[in-house]
C-alpha positions in Angstrom: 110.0 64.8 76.0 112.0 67.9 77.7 115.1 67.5 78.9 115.6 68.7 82.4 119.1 70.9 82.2 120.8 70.7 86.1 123.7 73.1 86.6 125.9 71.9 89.8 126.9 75.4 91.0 130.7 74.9 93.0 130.3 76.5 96.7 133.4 77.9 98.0 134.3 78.5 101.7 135.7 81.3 102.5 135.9 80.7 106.3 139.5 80.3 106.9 139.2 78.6 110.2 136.8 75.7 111.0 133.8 76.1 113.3 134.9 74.4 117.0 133.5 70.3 117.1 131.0 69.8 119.3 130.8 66.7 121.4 127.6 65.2 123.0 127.0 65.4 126.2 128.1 62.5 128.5 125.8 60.1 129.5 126.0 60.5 133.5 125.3 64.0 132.9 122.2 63.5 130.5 121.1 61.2 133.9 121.6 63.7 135.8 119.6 66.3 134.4 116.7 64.1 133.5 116.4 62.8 137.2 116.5 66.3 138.7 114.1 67.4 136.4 111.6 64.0 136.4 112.1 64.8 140.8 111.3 68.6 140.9 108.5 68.0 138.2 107.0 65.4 140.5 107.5 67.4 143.9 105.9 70.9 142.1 102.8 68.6 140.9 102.5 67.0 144.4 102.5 70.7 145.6 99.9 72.3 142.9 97.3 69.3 143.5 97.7 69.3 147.5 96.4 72.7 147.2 93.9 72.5 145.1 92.9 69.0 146.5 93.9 69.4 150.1 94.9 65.7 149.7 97.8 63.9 148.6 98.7 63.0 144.7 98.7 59.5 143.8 101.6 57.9 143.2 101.0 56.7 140.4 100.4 59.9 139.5 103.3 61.3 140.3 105.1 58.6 138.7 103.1 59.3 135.5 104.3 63.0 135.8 107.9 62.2 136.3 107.7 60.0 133.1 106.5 62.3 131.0 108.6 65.2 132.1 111.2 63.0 131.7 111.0 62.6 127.7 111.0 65.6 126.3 114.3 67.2 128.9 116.1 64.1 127.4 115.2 64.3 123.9 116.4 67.9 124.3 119.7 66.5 126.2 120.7 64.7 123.0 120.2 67.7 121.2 122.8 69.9 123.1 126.0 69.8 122.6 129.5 71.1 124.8 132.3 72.9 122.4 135.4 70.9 122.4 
């Protein structure tokens, strides 16, 4: 059988000052931003499909297209993050 040989290298820092923590963003702001977006989402749909239609969305429609628009502006809210 080999042996496997596994040299631990020590990393130094040379960065005399530390990088500025970063907090999450609040919760009521998160809200915030998700319902303005999950609104204008929904009103730009409404919009694009009355004039292709000439008729009004569904709501559940609508609805469906706040939803979705909603997930992916909050998964990218949790991923921001304000300098303290």
């Amino acid at each position: 059988m080999a042996c496997l040989r596994i040299q631990v290298m020590k990393v130094t820092s040379t960065a005399k000052t530390e990088a500025p923590r970063r907090t999450p963003m609040p919760l009521w702001q998160r809200l915030l931003i998700t319902l303005a977006v999950m609104l204008l989402a929904s009103y730009l749909v409404g919009l694009l499909w009355q004039w292709i239609f000439t008729a009004e969305i569904p709501s559940y429609l609508s609805g469906a297209v706040g939803g979705i628009s909603a997930v992916p502006t909050w998964e990218f809210l949790l991923r921001i993050r304000r300098k303290q």
